[in-house]
Each structure stands twice: as structure tokens, then as C-alpha cells.
N, C-alpha and C positions, 0 to 999 in steps of 0.2 A: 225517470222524473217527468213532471206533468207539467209542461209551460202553459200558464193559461194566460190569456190575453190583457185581465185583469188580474189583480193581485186579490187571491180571497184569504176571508176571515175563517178559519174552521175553528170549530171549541169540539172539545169532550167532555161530554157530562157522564152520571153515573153516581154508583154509589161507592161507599168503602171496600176495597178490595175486588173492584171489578177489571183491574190492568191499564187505565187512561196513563200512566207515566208511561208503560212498556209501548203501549199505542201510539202517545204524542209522540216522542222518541222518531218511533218508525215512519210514518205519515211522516212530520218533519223533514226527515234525512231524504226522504223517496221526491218529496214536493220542492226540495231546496227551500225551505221554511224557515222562517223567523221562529223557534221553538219557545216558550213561557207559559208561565201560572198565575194562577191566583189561587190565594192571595199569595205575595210576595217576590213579585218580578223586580219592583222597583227599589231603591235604599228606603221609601214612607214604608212599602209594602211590606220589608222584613222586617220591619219593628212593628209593625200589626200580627204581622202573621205570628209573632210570639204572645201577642197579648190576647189574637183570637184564640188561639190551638195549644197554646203551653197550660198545662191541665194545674201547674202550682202556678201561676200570674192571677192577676189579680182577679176576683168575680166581672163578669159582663153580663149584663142585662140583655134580655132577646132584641129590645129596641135597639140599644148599643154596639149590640154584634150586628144587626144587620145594617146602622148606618157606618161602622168600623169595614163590613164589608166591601160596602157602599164606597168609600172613600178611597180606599186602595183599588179600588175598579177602576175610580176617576183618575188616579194619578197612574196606574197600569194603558191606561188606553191614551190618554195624554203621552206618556213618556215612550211607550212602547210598541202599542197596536196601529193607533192612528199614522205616525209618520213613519214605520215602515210597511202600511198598504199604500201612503202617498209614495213612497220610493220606489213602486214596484214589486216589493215583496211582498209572498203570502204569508199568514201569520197561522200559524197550527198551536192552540193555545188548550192545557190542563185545565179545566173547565172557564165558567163564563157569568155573564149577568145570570143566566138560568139556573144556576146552584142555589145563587139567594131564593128563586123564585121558591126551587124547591126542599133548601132547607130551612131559611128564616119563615120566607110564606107558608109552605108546608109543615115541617117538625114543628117550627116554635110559632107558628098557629096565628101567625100575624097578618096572612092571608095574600094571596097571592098577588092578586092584580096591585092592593095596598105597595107590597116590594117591586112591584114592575114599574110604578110608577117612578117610586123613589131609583132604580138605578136606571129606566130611561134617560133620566136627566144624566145621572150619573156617565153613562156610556156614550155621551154627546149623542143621543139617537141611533148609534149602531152598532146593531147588533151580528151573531153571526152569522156569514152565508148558510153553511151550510155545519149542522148539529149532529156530533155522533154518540149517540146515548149507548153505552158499553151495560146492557142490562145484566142485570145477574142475581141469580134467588138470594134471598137473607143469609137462609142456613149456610148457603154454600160463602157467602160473601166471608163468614164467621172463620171457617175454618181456614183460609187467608191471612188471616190480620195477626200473626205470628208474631207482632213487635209490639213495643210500648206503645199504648193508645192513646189518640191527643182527647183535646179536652171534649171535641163535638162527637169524635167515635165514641166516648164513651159514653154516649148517652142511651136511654133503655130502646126496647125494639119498639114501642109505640110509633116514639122518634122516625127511627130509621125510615120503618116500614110507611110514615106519612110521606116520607121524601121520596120512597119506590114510587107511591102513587099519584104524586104529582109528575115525578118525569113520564112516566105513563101516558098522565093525562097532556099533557105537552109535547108529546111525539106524536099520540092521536090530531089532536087538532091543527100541528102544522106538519105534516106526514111528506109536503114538497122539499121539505127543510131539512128534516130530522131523518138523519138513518139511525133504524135498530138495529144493535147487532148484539146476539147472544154473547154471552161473555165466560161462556162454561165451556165454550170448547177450546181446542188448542191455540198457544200464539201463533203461530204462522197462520192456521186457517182465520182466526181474527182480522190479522192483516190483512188477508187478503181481500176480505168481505168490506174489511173498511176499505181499501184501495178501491176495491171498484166500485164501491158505493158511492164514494166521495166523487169519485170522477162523472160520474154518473148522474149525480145528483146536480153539480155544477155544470154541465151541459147542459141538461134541461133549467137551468135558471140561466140561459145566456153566455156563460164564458166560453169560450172559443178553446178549445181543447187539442193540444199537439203531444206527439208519443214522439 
């Protein structure tokens, strides 16, 4: 386990079927972590998360989903993130403000910084220390998704493939932030890359790190 001096925020980003639950999980349990999602950590957030992701609920509007996403951010980091990085705890969270950037801003084409803006606010200013983007090809992500698909999976590869290239472009330009980690090879070697990433990462941005 990794005591660090300060309590940090880590998120998973990523696409469909690239392993962020089996990851968070792990990271989690190893860091003594606060573990959660979005959407739907909170009692607002699972009555969204059916109305985002349930594929027979009602139609949403791209505008709609991403201030739906929006909203379940604010009441996740109000109820959940914020007062346990104030207690001391790290929080290892199934993705982040950066999903909208790169699914509403990306996929549904609403544009990014446009969505950065709106869940800035949303996120009271904070974002996460440190980003581990689980990358992994289309094709391969496909033959994964072995169960009933929700409403945003099922959307065509135009879609998907805008949101590869946004997290892309968001791991480039904060590269001190963002670990990559390939997502095609086995779990354990994952793990591990994420472990020492993470710690790794968090060092070089100040936290005091004990083994």
C-alpha cells in the first residue's frame, strides 16, 4: 500500500471495454482507496445513470446528457470525492470530469473546452491529480463487449473513434498528469504499470511517498 502524505484524487479514463473496473478495483485495494464511479456513486447519480445509459429510457439530447453528466459530477464530488480527500483519503475513481470532455466534447461534437468549462464549475475546480488513460484499439475494445450494450456503447464507430482521439489528445498535452497504459496486454502486467505509474507520477507532483 502507498501512504502518501496528501490524500490524492486518481480517475480512469478510457474507452469501452478497456478494463477501468478491474483496474480501479486493484489501484483501490493496493492504495487503501476510497473506490467509485461516474456516473452513479451517489442515490442523484443512480437515477441518472439509468436515464443516461438505460438504452429503452427516455430520448436525451447531447446537450442534455452532458449537462445530466454534468450534474451527477457535482453531487459525486460534493457527496463523495471532496470530503473524503478532506478526511485523508485517497480517492481511486471509474472515470472523471474528462470522459465528458471526451465523450459529449468529442463524440457528440459539442466541443471540448465548451464541456470543460461547464464541468469546471461543476467539479468545484478540482480536477484529478493524477489520470490513467487504459488505451486500447477499437477493434480489440469490440470483441470485449460480450454483454448487453447501454445506450452511449451503442453508438456507431465515428462516435467511439472521436472519443479515442480526444483522450489521445489530452494525455499529449498534460503528459505530467496522464499515464498511458496500453490495455491489450494481460491484467496483472496492467497492474503493474499502473502501480508504478501512479506512484511515480505522484512523486514528481509533490506527494511524499512511503512503501
Amino acid at each position: 500500500m502507498a501512504d502518501l502524505s496528501v490524500a490524492a484524487y486518481i480517475a480512469f479514463e478510457g474507452g469501452e471495454g478497456s478494463g477501468k473496473s478491474t483496474q480501479t478495483e486493484r489501484l483501490a485495494a493496493e492504495f487503501d482507496a476510497v473506490l467509485t464511479r461516474e456516473p452513479g456513486a451517489t442515490e442523484l447519480g443512480f437515477r441518472l445513470r439509468s436515464l443516461l445509459l438505460d438504452p429503452d429510457s427516455v430520448p436525451v439530447g447531447p446537450r442534455a446528457e452532458a449537462l445530466l453528466m454534468a450534474a451527477d459530477r457535482a453531487q459525486h464530488m460534493q457527496d463523495v470525492v471532496l470530503p473524503a480527500l478532506a478526511a485523508g483519503q485517497h480517492v481511486v475513481s471509474d472515470r472523471s470530469a474528462y470522459s465528458s470532455l471526451a465523450y459529449q466534447g468529442g463524440g457528440r461534437q459539442l466541443g471540448v473546452e465548451e464541456i470543460r468549462e461547464v464541468n469546471k464549475w461543476a467539479v468545484y475546480g478540482r480536477w484529478p491529480d493524477v489520470v490513467v488513460y487504459l488505451r486500447l484499439d477499437r477493434d480489440v475494445a469490440k470483441t470485449r463487449l460480450r454483454r448487453s450494450l447501454d445506450r452511449i456503447e451503442r453508438e456507431d464507430e465515428k462516435f467511439h473513434r472521436r472519443i479515442g482521439r480526444v483522450f489521445d489528445q489530452l494525455a499529449d498535452e498534460d503528459a505530467d498528469r496522464w499515464l498511458v497504459v496500453e490495455a491489450d496486454q494481460p491484467i496483472d502486467v496492467v497492474a503493474a504499470e499502473v502501480s508504478d505509474g501512479v506512484l511515480n507520477r505522484l512523486a514528481n507532483l509533490g506527494f511524499v511517498l512511503q512503501r
